[in-house]
C-alpha positions as CSV (number, residue, x, y, z in Angstrom):
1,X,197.8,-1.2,-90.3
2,X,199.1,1.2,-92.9
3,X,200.4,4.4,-92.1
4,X,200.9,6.9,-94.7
5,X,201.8,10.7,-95.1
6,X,197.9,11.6,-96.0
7,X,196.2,9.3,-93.3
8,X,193.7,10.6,-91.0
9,X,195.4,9.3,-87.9
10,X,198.9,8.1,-87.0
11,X,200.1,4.9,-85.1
12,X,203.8,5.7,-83.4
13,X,205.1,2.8,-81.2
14,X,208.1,4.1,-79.5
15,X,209.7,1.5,-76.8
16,X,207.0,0.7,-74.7
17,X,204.3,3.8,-75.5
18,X,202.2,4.0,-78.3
19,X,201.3,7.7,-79.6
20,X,198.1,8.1,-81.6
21,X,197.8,11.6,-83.2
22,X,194.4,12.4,-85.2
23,X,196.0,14.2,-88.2
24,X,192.6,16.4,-89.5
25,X,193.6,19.8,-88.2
26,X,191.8,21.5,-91.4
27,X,188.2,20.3,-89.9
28,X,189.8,20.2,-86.3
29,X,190.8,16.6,-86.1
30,X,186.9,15.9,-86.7
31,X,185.8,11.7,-86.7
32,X,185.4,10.7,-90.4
33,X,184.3,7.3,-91.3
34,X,187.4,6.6,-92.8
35,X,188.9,8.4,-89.1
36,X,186.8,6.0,-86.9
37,X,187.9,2.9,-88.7
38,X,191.5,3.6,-88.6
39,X,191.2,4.3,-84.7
40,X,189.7,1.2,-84.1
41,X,192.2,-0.5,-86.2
42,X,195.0,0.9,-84.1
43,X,193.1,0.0,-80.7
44,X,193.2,-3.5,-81.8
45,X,197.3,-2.9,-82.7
46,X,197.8,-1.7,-79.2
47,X,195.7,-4.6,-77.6
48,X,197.7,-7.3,-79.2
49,X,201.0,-6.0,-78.2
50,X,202.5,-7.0,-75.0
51,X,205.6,-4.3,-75.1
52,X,203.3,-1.4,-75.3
53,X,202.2,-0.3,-71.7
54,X,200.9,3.1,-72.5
55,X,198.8,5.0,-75.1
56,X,199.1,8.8,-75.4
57,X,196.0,10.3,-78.1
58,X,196.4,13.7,-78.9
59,X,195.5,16.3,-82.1
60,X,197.3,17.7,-84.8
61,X,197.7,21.3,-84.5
62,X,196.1,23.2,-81.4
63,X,192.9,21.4,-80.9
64,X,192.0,17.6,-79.5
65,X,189.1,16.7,-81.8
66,X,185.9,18.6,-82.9
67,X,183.5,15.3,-82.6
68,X,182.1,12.9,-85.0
69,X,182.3,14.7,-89.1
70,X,178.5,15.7,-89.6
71,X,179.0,16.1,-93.2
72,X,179.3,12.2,-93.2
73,X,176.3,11.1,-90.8
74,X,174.1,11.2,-94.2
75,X,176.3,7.8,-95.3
76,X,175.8,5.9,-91.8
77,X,172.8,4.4,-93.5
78,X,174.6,3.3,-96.7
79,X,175.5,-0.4,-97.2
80,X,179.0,-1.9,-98.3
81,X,177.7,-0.8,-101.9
82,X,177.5,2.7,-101.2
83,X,173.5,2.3,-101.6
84,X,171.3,4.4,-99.0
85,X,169.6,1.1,-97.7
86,X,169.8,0.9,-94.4
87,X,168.4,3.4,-92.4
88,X,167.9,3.7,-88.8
89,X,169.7,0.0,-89.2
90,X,173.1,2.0,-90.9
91,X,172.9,4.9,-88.1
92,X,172.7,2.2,-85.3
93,X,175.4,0.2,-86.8
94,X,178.0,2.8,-86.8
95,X,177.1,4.2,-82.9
96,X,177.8,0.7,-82.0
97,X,181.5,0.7,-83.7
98,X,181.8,3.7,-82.2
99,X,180.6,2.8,-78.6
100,X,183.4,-1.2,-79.5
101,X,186.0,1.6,-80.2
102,X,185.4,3.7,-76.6
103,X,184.8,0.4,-74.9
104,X,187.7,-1.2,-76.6
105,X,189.8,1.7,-75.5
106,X,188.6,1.7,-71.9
107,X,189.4,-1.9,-72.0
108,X,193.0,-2.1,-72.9
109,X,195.4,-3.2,-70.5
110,X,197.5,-0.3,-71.0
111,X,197.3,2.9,-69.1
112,X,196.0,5.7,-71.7
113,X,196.5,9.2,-71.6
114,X,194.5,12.0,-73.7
115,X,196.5,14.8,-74.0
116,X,194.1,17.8,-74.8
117,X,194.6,21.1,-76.2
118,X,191.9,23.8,-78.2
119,X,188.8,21.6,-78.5
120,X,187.5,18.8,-77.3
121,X,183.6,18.4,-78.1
122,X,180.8,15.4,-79.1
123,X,182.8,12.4,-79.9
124,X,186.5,13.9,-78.8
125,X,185.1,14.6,-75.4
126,X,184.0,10.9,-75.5
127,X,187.6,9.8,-76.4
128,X,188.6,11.5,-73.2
129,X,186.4,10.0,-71.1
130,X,187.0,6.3,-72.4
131,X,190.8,7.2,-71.0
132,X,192.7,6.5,-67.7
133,X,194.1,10.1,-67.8
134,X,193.3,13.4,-69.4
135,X,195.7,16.4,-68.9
136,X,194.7,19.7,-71.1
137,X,196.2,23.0,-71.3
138,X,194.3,26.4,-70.5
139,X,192.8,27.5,-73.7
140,X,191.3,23.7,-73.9
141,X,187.5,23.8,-73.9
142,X,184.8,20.8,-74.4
143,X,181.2,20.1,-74.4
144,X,178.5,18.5,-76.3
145,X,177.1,20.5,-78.2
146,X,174.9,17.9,-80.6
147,X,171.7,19.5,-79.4
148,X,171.9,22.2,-81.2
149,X,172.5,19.8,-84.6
150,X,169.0,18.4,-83.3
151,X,171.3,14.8,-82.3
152,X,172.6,13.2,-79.8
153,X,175.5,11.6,-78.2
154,X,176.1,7.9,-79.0
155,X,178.9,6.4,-77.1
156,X,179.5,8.3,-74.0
157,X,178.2,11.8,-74.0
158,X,175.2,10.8,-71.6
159,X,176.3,7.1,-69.9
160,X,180.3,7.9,-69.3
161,X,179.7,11.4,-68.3
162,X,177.1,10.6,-65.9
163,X,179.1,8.5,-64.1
164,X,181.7,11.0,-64.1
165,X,180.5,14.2,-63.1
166,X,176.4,13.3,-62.3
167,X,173.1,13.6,-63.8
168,X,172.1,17.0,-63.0
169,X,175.3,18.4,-64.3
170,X,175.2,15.9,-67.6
171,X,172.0,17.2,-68.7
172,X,173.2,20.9,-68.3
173,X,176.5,20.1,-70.6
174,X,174.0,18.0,-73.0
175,X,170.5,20.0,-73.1
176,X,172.4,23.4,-72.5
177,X,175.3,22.6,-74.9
178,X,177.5,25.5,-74.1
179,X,181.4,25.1,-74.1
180,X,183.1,24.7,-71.1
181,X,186.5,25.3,-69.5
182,X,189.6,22.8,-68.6
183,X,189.2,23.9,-65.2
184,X,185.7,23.0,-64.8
185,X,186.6,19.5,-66.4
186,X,189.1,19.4,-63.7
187,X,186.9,20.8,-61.1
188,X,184.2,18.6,-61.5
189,X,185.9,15.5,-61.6
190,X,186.1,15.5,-65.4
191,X,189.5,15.4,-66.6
192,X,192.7,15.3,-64.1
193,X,195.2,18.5,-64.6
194,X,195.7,22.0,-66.8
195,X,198.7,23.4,-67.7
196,X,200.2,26.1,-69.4
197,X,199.4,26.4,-73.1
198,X,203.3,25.4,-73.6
199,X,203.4,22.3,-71.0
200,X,201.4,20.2,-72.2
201,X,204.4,17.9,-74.0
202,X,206.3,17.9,-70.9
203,X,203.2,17.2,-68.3
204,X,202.7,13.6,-70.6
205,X,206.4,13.1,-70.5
206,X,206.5,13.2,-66.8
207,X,203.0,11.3,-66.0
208,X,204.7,8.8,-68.6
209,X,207.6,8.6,-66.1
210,X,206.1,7.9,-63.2
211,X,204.0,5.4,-64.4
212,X,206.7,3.9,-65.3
213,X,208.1,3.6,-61.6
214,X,204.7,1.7,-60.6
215,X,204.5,-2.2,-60.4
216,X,202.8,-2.7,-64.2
217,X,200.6,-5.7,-62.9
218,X,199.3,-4.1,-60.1
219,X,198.1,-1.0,-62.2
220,X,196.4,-3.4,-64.7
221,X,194.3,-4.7,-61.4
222,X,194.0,-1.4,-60.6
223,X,192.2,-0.4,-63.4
224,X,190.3,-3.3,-64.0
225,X,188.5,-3.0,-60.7
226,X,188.0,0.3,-60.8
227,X,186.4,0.2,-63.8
228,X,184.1,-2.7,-63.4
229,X,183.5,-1.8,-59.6
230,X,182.1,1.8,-60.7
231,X,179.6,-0.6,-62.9
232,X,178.3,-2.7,-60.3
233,X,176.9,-2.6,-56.6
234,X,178.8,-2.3,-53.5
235,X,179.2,-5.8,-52.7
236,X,180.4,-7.0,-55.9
237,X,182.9,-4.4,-56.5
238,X,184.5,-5.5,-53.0
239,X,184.4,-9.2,-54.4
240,X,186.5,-8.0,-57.2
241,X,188.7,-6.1,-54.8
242,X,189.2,-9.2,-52.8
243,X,190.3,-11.1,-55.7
244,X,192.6,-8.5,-56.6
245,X,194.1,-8.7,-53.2
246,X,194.6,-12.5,-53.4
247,X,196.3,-12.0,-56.8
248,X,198.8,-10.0,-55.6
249,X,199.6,-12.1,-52.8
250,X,200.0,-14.7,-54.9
251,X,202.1,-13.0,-58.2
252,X,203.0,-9.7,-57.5
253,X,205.7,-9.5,-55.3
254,X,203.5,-9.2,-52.0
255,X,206.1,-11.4,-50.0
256,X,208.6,-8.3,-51.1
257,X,206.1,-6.0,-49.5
258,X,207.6,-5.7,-45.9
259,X,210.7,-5.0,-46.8
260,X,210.4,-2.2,-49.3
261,X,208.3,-0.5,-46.2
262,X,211.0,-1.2,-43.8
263,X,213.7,0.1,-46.2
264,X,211.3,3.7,-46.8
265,X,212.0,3.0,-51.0
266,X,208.7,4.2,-52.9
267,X,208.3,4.9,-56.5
268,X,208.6,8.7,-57.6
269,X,205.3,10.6,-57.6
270,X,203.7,12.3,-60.3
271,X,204.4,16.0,-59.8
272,X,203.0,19.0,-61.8
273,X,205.5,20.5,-64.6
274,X,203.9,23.5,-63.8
275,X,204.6,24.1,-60.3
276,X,208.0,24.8,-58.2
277,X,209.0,21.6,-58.8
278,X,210.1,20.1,-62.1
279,X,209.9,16.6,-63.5
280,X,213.3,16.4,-62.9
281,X,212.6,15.0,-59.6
282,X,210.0,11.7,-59.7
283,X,212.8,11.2,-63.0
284,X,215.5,11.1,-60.7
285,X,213.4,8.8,-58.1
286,X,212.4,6.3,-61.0
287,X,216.4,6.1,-61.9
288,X,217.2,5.3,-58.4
289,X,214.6,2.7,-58.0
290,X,215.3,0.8,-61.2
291,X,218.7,0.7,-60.2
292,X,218.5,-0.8,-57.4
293,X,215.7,-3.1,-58.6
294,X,218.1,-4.4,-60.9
295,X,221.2,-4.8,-58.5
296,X,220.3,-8.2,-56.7
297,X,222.1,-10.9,-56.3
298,X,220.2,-13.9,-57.9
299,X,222.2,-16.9,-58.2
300,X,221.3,-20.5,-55.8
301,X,225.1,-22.0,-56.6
302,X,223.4,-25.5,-55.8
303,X,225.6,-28.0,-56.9
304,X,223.8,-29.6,-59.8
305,X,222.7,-25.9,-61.4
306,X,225.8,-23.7,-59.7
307,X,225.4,-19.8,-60.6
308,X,222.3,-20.3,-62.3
309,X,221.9,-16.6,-63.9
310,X,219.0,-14.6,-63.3
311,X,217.1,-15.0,-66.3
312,X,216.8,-18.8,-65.9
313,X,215.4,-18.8,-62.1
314,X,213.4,-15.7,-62.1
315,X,211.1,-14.1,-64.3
316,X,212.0,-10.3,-64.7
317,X,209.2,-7.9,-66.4
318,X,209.1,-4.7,-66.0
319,X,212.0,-3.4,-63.9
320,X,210.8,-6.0,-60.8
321,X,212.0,-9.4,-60.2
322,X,208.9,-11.6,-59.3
323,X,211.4,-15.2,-58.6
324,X,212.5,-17.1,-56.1
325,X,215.9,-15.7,-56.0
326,X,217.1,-16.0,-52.0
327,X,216.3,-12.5,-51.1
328,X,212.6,-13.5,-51.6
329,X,212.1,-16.5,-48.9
330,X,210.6,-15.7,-45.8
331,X,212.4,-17.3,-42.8
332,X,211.0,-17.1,-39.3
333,X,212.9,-13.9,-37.9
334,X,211.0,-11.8,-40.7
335,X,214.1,-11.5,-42.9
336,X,215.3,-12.9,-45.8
337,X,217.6,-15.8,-46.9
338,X,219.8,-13.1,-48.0
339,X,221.1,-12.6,-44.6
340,X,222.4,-16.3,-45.1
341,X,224.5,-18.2,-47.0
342,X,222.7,-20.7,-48.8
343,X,223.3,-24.1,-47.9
344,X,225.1,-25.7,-51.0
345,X,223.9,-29.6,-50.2
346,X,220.1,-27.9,-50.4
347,X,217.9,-30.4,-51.8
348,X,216.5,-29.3,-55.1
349,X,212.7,-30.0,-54.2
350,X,213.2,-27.5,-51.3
351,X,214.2,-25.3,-53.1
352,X,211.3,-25.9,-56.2
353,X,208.2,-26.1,-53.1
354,X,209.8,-22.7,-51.1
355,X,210.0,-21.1,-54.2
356,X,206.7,-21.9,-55.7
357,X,205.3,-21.2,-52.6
358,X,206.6,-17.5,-52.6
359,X,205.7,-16.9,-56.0
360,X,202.4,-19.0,-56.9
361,X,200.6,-19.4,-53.7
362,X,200.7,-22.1,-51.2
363,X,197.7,-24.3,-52.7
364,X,199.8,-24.4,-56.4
365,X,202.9,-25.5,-54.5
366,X,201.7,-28.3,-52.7
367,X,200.0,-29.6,-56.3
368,X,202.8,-28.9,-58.2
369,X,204.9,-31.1,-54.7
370,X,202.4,-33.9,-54.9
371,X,203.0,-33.9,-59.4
372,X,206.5,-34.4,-58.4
């Protein structure tokens, strides 16, 4: 993807966030064609990547986005050619890249944050609600106001909404059209915080922070079930949730679990820039808990692999070590090995089943036994 001065959007990868900025603040950040594509191109960026973990989308200037460009909408029904043959064809061809690019959005296993100030109407609002998160200052506003173009909304205005904020109150914001304020998004279930006109930086900065005190896997699950559990019935949605529960067991660090309770330690909390207490605070949590996430000893000093480091034993991701370092077996008395020295005569395929067992499940470790 090629980012120049003059593009319509920038792509900004910065450690393990990707920042998205919709650079049309003469027409208020409105969705061109040439817009549309660019966002979906950078979508697809983000998906590929496995460092990036978050997505923050926000506006040049003081507004989000005004919606889709209507001075375009005439050349949805061109062809590659740039000939007016396609019609209804062209119109429904570009709602469903739009609806792909929402979806896509929705989809990515990243947690995405819109961060919203001045306007957010039609196909901006729809960019919100296609996001995990939406924090907007005071003077933000939204709506769909498409009605009153004699349209309507093509990839979230009516299906996302409703599911956000219900039927009755989606046809009011659809038929009525009338702008609305941040608080009533927040109110109503819409979008998640406002702050002050000034804030808005430094309320993304610290959500940013304490997401990135939370196990990364588990949020993914999280996510994924919530999404797809909204979308089906009750019974189904608790199948997915009893899957999810059986994949942590299995990979997360569930065995780990018991201990973190017993020793009180919990991620910082996402905490309001705006109130009496600063972001200084679930910053100074997260520091504490990576540090002491990264302090264990992780060695098995068996005598045919002594001091074997913790990069070859464990697999570390994300501030959380997820091996079979000694810490992490279970013994009978509900502590650790690390209350014992470990026996240096330990027979290696102990060692391989015990710690399969804790880290893949017991089923995996008894086939991956039997292979050896």
């Amino acid at each position: 993807m090629t980012d120049t001065a003059d593009s319509p959007l920038h792509l900004t990868i910065e450690g393990d966030t990707a920042r998205i900025l919709l650079d049309r603040p003469q027409v208020r950040n409105c969705l061109s064609i040439e817009l549309s594509d660019r966002f979906v191109e950078a979508v697809q960026t983000i998906k590929k990547s496995t460092d990036i973990k978050f997505v923050v989308i926000k506006g040049a200037g003081e507004t989000f986005c005004a919606g889709d460009d209507i001075t375009e909408m005439l050349k949805w029904g061109d062809d590659e050619h740039g000939r007016s043959t396609q019609g209804a064809n062209g119109v429904m061809r570009r709602v469903r890249i739009y609806q792909d690019m929402a979806n896509a959005l929705e989809e990515l296993d990243k947690m995405t944050i819109s961060a919203v100030d001045g306007v957010a109407v039609g196909g901006g609002l729809e960019i919100t609600m296609a996001s995990d998160f939406v924090i907007a200052t005071e003077r933000a506003v939204w709506g769909m106001p498409e009605v009153d173009s004699g349209i309507t909304p093509g990839w979230g205005g009516t299906t996302r909404m409703a599911r956000y904020i219900g039927k009755r109150r989606t046809k009011e914001i659809n038929i009525i059209g009338a702008l609305m304020s941040a608080q009533r998004a927040v109110d109503w279930g819409l979008w998640n915080r406002v702050v002050p006109n000034d804030q808005l930086d430094a309320e993304v900065d610290a959500l940013l922070t304490t997401l990135r005190a939370k196990n990364q896997q588990a949020c993914r699950q999280l996510k994924y079930i919530v999404n797809r559990g909204c979308e089906t019935d009750l019974y189904t949605a608790q199948g997915f949730e009893m899957l999810s529960a059986g994949l942590s067991g299995a990979v997360n660090g569930f065995w780990q679990v018991p201990r973190r309770a017993a020793s009180g330690r919990r991620a910082g909390s996402w905490r309001s820039t705006s109130g009496p207490t600063s972001r200084a605070e679930p910053t100074r949590r997260w520091r504490q808990w990576e540090s002491k996430q990264r302090q264990h000893a992780c060695s098995f000093n068996t005598p045919s692999a002594p001091n074997i480091s913790c990069a070859n034993c464990c697999r570390q991701e994300e501030g959380s070590c997820f091996g079979y370092t000694r810490s992490h077996f279970p013994t009978s008395s509900g502590g650790g090995l690390s209350k014992q020295r470990t026996d240096m005569n330990m027979n290696r395929k102990s060692i391989f089943i015990t710690g399969a067992a804790a880290g893949i499940g017991r089923s995996t470790a008894l086939m991956l036994m039997k292979r050896r």
